[in-house]
C-alpha positions in Angstrom: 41.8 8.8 -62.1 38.3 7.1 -60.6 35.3 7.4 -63.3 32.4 10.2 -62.1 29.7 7.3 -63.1 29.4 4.9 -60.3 28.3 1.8 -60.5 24.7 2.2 -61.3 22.1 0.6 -59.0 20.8 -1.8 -61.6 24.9 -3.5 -62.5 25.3 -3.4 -58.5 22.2 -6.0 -58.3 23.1 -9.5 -58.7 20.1 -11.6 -59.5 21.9 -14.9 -60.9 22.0 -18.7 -58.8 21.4 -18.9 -55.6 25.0 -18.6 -54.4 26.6 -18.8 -51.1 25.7 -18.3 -48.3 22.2 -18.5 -46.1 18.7 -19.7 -46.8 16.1 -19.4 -49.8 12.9 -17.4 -50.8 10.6 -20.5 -50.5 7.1 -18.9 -50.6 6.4 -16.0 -53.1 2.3 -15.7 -53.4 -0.1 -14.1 -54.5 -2.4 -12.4 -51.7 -5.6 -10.4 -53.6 -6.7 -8.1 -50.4 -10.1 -8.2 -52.6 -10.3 -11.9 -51.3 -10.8 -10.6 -47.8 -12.8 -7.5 -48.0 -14.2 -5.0 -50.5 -11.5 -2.1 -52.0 -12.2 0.4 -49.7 -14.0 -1.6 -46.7 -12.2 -2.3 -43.3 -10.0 -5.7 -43.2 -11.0 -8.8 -40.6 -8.9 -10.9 -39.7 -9.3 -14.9 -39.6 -7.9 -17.6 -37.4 -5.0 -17.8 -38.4 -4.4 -13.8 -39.6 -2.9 -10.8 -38.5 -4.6 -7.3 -39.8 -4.5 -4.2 -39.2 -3.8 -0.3 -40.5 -0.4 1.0 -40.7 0.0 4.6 -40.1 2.5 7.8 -39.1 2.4 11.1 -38.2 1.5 11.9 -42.0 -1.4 9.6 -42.6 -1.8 6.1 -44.2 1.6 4.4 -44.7 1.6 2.5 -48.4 4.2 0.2 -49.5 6.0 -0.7 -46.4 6.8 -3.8 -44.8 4.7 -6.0 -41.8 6.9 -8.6 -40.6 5.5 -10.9 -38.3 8.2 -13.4 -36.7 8.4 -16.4 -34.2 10.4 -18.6 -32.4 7.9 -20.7 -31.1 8.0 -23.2 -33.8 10.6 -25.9 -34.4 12.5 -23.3 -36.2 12.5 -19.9 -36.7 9.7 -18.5 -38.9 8.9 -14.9 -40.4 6.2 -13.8 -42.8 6.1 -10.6 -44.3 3.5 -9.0 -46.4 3.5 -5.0 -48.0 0.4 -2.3 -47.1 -1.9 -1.7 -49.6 -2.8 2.2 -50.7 -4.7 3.0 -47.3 -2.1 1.3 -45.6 -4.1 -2.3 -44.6 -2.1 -5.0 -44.5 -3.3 -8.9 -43.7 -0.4 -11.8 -42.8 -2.2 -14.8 -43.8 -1.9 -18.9 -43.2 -0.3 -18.3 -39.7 0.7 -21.4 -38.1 -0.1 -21.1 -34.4 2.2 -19.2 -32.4 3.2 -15.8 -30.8 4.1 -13.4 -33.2 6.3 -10.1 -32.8 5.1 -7.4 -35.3 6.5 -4.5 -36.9 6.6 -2.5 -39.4 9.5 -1.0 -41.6 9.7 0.5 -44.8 11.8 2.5 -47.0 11.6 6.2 -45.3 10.8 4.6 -42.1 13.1 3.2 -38.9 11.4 -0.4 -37.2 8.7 0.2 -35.5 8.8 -1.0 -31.6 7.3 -4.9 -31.7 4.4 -5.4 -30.6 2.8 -9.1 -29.7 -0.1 -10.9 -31.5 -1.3 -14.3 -32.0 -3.2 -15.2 -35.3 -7.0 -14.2 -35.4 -5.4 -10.3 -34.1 -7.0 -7.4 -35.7 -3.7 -5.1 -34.6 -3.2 -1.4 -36.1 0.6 -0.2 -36.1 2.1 2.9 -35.6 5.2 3.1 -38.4 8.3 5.7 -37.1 9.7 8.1 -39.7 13.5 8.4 -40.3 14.5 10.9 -38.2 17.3 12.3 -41.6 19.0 10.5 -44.3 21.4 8.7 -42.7 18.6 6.3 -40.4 16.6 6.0 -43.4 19.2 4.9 -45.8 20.1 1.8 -42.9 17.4 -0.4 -44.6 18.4 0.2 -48.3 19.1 -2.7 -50.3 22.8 -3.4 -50.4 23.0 -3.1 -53.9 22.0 0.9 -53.5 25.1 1.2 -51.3 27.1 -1.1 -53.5 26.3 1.5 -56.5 28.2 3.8 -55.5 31.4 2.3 -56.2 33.3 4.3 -58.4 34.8 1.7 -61.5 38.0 2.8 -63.3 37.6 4.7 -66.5 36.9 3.3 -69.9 39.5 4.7 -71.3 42.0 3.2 -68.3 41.4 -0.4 -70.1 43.4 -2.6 -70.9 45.3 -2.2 -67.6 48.8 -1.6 -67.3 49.8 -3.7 -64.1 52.0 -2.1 -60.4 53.8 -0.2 -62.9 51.0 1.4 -64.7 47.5 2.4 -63.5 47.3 -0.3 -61.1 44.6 -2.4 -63.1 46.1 -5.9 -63.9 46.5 -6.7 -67.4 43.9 -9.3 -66.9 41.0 -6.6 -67.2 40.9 -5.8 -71.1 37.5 -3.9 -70.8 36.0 -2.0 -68.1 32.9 -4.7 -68.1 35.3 -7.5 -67.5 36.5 -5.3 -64.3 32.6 -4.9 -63.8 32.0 -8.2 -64.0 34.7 -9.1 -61.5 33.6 -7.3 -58.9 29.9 -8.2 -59.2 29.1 -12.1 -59.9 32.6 -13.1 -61.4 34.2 -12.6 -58.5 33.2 -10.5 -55.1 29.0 -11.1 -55.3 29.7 -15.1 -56.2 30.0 -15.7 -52.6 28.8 -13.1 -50.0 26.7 -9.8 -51.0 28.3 -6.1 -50.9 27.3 -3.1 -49.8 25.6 -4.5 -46.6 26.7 -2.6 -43.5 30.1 -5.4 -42.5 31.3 -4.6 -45.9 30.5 -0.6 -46.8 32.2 -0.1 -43.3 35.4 -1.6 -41.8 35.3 -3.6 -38.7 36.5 -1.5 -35.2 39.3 -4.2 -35.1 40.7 -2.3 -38.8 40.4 0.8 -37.6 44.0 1.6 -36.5 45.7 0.9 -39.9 47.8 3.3 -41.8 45.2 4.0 -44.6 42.0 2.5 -45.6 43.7 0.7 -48.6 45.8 -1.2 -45.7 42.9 -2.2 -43.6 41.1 -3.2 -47.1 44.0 -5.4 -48.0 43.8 -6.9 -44.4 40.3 -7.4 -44.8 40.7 -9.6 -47.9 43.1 -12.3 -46.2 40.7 -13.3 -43.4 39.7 -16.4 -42.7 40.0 -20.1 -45.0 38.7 -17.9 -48.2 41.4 -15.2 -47.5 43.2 -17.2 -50.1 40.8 -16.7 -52.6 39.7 -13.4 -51.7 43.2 -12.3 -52.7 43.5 -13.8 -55.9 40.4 -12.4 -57.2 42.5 -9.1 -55.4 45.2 -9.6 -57.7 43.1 -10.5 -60.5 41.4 -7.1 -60.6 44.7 -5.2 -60.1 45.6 -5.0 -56.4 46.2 -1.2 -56.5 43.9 -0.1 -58.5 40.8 -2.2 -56.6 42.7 -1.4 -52.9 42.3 2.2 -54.0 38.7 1.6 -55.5 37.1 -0.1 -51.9 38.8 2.5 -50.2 37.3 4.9 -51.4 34.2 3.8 -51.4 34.0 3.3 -47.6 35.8 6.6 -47.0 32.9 8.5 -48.7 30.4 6.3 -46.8 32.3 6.8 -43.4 31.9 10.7 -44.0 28.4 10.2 -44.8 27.5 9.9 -48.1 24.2 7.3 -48.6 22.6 6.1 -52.3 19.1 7.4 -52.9 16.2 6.1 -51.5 14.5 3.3 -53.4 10.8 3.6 -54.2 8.4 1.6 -52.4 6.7 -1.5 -53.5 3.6 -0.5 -56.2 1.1 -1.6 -57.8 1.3 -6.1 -58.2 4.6 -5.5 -56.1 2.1 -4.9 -52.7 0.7 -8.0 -53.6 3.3 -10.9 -52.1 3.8 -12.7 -49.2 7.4 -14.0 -48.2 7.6 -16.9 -46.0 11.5 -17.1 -44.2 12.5 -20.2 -42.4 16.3 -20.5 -40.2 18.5 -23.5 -41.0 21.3 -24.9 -41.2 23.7 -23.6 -38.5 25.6 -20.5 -37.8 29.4 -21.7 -38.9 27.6 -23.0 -42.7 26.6 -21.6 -45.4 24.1 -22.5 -47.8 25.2 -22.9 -51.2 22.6 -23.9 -53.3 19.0 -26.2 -52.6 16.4 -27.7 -55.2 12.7 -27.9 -54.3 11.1 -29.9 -57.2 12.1 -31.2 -60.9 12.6 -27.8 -63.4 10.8 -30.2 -65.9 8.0 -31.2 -63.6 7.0 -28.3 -61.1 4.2 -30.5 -59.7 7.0 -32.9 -58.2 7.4 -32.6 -54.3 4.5 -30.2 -53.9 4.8 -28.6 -50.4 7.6 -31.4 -49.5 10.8 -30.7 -48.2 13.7 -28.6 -49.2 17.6 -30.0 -49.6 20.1 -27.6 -49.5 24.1 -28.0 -50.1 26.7 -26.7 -48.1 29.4 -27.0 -50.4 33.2 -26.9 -48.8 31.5 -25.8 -45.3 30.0 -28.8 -43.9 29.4 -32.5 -44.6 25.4 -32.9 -44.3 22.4 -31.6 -46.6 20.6 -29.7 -44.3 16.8 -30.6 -45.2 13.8 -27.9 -44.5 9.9 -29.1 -44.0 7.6 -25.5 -44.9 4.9 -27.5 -43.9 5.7 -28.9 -40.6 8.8 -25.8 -40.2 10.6 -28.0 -39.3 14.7 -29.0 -40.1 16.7 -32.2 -40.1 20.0 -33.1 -41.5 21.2 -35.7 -44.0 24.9 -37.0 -43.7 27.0 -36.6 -46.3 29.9 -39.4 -46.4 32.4 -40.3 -49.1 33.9 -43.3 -50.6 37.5 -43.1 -49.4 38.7 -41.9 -46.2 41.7 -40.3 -47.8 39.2 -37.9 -49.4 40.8 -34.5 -48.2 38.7 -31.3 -47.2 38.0 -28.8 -49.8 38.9 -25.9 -48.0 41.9 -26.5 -45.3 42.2 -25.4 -42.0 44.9 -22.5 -43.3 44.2 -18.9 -43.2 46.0 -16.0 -44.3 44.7 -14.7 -41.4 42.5 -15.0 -38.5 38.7 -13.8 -39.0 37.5 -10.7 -37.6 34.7 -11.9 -35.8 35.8 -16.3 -35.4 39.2 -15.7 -35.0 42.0 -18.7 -35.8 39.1 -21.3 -35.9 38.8 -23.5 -38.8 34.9 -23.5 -39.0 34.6 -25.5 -43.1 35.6 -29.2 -42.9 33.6 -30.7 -45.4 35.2 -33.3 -47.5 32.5 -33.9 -49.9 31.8 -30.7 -51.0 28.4 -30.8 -52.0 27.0 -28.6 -55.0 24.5 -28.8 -57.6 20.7 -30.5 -55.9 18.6 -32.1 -58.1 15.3 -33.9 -58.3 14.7 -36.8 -60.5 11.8 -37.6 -62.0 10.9 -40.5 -58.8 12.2 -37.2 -56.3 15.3 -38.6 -55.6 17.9 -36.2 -54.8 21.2 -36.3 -57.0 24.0 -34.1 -56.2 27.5 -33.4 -57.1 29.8 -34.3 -54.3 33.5 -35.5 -54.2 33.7 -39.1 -53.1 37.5 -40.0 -53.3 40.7 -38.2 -53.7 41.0 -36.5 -57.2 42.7 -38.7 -59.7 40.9 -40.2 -61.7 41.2 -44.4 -63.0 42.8 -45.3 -66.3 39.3 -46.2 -68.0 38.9 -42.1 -68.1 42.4 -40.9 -68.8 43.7 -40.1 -72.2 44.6 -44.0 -74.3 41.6 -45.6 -72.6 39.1 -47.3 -75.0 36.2 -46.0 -73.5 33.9 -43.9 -75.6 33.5 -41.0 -73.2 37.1 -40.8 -72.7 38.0 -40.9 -76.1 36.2 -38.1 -76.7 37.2 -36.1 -73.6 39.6 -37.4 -71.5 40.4 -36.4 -68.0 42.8 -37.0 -65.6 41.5 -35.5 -62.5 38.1 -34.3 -61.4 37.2 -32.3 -58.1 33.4 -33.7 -57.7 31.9 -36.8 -58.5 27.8 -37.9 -57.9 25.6 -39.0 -55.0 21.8 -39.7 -54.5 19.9 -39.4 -51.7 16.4 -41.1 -51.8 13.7 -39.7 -49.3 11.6 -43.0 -49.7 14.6 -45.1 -48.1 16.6 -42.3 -46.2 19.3 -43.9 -47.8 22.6 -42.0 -49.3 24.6 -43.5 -52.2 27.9 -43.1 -53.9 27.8 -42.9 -58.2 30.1 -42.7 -60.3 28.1 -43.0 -63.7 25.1 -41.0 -64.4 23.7 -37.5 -64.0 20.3 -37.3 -65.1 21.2 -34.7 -67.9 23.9 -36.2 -68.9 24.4 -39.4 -71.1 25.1 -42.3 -69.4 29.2 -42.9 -70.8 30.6 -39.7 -69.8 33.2 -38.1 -67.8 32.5 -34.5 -67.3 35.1 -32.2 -66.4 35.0 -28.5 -64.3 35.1 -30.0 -61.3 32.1 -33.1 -62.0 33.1 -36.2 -62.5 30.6 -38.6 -63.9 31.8 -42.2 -65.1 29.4 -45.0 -66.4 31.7 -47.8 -65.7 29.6 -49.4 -68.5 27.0 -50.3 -65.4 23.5 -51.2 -66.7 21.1 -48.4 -65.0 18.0 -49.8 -65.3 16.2 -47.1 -63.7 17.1 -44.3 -66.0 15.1 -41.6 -66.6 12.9 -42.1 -69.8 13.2 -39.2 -71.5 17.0 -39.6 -71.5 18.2 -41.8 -74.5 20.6 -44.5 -74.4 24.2 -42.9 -76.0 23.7 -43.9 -79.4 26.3 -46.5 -81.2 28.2 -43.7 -82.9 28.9 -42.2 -79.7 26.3 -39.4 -80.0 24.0 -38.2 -77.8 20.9 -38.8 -78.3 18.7 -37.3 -75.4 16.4 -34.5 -75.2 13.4 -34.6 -77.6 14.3 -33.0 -80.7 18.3 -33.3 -79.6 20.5 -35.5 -82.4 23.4 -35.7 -80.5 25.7 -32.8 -79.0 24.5 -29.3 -79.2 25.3 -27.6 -82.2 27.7 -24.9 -81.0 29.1 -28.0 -78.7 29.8 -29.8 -82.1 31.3 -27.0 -83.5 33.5 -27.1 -80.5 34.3 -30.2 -80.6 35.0 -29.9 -83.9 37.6 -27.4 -83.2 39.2 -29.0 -80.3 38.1 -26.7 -78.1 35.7 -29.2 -75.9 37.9 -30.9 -73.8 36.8 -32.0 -70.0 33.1 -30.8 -70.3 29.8 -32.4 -71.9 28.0 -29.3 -71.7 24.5 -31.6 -72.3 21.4 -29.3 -72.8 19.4 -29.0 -69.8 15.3 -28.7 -70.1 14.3 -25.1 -68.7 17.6 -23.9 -68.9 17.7 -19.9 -68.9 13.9 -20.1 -68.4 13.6 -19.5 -65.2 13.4 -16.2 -63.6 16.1 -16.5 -60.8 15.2 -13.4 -58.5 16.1 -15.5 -55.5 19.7 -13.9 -54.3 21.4 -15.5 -51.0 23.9 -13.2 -49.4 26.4 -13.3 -46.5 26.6 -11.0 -43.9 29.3 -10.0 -41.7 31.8 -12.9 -41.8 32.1 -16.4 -42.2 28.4 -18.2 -41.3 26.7 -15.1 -40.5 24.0 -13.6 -42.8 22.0 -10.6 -43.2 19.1 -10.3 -45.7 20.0 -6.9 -47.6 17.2 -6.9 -49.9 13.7 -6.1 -50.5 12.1 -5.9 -46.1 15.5 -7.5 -45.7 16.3 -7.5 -41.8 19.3 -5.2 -41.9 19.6 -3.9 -38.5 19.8 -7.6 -37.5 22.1 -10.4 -38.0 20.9 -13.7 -38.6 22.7 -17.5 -38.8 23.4 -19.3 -41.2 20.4 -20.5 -43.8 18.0 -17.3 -42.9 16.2 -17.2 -45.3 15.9 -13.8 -48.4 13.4 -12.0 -49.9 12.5 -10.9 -53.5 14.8 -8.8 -55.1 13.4 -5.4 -56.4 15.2 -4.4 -59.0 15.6 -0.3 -59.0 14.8 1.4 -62.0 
């Protein structure tokens, strides 16, 4: 039996690390109509603004969306501001260009485009959703996602085939949650967005839905991984749950309608740039120091495109413009990280291997000068004797590895020059192999330039790094203590859990194809690889 309570619209958002796949909300700010004009008055626009009155066949339109988009700069650019209570809107800091305007909004279906260049007092004419069904087209994904209905509490711990079809694995229905949200599905590409909540024409001919489901999950080089995390979950019992899901949405069903932005929520501007290409996706990108905000004000943006491709592709807001850094490693027996094998083919790139990268590239970071360290595999796997378990070097004495996935690289904008390291992350102490996949070995090198708010390791092998740190963490010591910290310094981080990560990156309809699904989104259109997302609006 399937639980009556779906999925409610709040566990179906996922608001953690920017994770796989497309570009980043780089500009969220402030815009105070009040600057411009009086509360009531009429709007001008400037030199480089677009203004205007949005309105329907019922009046004023509040709380939609006016997107103004280009092509006319070095890459593509969008900015997208919300109507105020009369329905006035004003796009402001255009850089010069020709703009296509429209409007959409929650309700509404998009407006037909109309052209402006900046200095354009423009009024638009917003179209109302003809029934539910147009409407509910530019919901957030996470409203269609919602209605997913989870197994029953009382189904848990699952039984296996044999049983309920809900792997053993799953000893609580918020483990099961948790899998299908950022533990396993929404780690990598978002759900809910139309190639997900409905099968593609080519899976239409299959015996049953579960069938086409299952068929769905072996596509392309991550059709590996997408059925683990199937089998993980309980194959039967998930097959049965997506099924379902679509089914209901293919005979109509739709989530309700999300309010409209209110109140402080009108008062944003979201700046999108396109990069990267269409067969990567973005991972994860760093814009400044967590510990120093001020560092790399308005400079450029460096991305990572994990196992997909070997360059960091590199985004200027101020000039919109992209470039690319290569990515090399250390030892040309370095294998890729994902290989060229597929369950089977994609549904919309067929048999073609499109990830080839080799190093792998996760985890920018700015240091303190703006240099750019990264995790990124540099040589095959195993690891040298100095870090194995018998070695007399402190780090591996304490947690010896044999083998680790990733290892370190810099890249310094002042030079343009890339580096291999093996030695030193900047929150991390110098003498220190760190497992889950990093890598990080001192090889007792002097590192003269190390940050100065990191520490030396102290004598008695503690660490001694952030200010008012004495050595490990205390719930690491206690680990330690217990032999339960084995592989991984888990070193504090400054900021950590401080920031407010609203930022969510999703994929669209296959492999280097995005969609935003959230917020204005844009999700009657499909856009490549590194288009940039909007703010998340969490439903109440």
């Amino acid at each position: 039996m399937r639980s009556s309570r779906p999925l409610t619209s709040r566990d179906a958002q996922v608001s953690a690390k920017l994770h796989l796949f497309t570009l980043p909300l780089l500009a969220l700010l402030a815009l105070a109509f009040a600057a411009c004009t009086s509360a009531d008055g009429p709007l001008a626009a400037e030199e480089d603004e677009i203004a205007g009155v949005v309105t329907s066949t019922e009046g004023p339109e509040a709380g939609v969306w006016v997107i103004a988009e280009t092509e006319d700069l070095p890459t593509r650019f969008a900015r997208i501001v919300v109507t105020d209570e009369q329905g006035r809107y004003l796009i402001p800091d255009l850089p010069d260009a020709e703009y296509r305007v429209w409007v959409r909004g929650y309700g509404l279906v998009d407006s037909p485009q109309s052209e402006a260049s900046p200095g354009t007092m423009m009024d638009l004419r917003a179209e109302l959703a003809p029934d539910a069904q147009a409407a509910a087209q530019y919901y957030p994904a996470g409203y269609w996602y919602s209605m997913i209905n989870v197994p029953e509490q009382s189904e848990f711990p699952g039984t296996g085939p044999d049983g309920n079809g809900i792997s053993p694995n799953m000893q609580t229905q918020a483990e099961f949650l948790r899998n299908i949200k950022t533990g396993n599905c929404t780690i990598c590409h978002q759900m809910g967005n139309k190639a997900t909540r409905e099968l593609h024409p080519s899976m239409q001919d299959y015996e049953s839905t579960e069938a086409a489901w299952e068929r769905r999950l072996q596509s392309g080089q991550a059709g590996g991984y997408m059925t683990y995390g199937l089998q993980n979950m309980g194959k039967e019992a998930a097959l049965e749950m997506f099924a379902d899901w679509t089914d209901r949405v293919e005979e109509g069903a739709v989530p309700p309608a999300p309010p409209r932005p209110e109140g402080v929520e009108r008062n944003v501007v979201i700046t999108m740039w396109d990069w990267a290409d269409p067969k990567s996706y973005l991972h994860d990108l760093v814009s400044t120091d967590r510990r120093d905000p001020t560092l790399n004000a308005d400079g450029k943006i460096y991305g990572a495109l994990e196992a997909s491709s070997d360059y960091l592709p590199v985004l200027d807001p101020a000039a919109h413009d992209t470039s690319r850094v290569p990515v090399t490693v250390r030892d040309p027996d370095t294998r890729p990280a994902s290989g060229p094998n597929m369950p089977a083919p994609s549904p919309y790139w067929g048999d073609e291997p499109l990830w080839d990268s080799r190093a792998n590239v996760h985890n920018p970071m700015f240091d303190g000068q703006g240099r750019v360290w990264i995790t990124a595999t540099v040589r095959p796997p195993a690891n040298p004797d100095f870090c194995r378990e018998g070695s007399d070097h402190p780090s591996a004495q304490l947690f010896p590895l044999e083998r680790a996935g990733r290892h370190l690289g810099v890249y310094d904008p002042a030079s343009e020059e890339y580096t291999h390291h093996q030695h030193l992350l900047q929150h991390a102490p110098p003498d220190v192999c760190r497992g889950r996949g990093e890598h990080l070995v001192d090889q007792r090198r002097r590192i003269g330039d190390r940050l100065a708010e990191h520490r030396r390791v102290r004598p008695d092998r503690r660490r001694g790094g952030l200010p008012g740190m004495d050595g490990l963490h205390p719930r690491h010591e206690r680990q330690r203590r217990a032999g339960r910290l084995r592989g991984a310094w888990r070193a504090g981080r400054p900021g950590a859990g401080q920031e407010d990560q609203r930022r969510v990156l999703r994929r669209g309809p296959g492999p280097g194809r995005h969609r935003m699904g959230i917020g204005p989104g844009l999700p009657g259109r499909h856009l490549p690889s590194g288009s940039p997302v909007t703010i998340r609006r969490r439903p109440p």
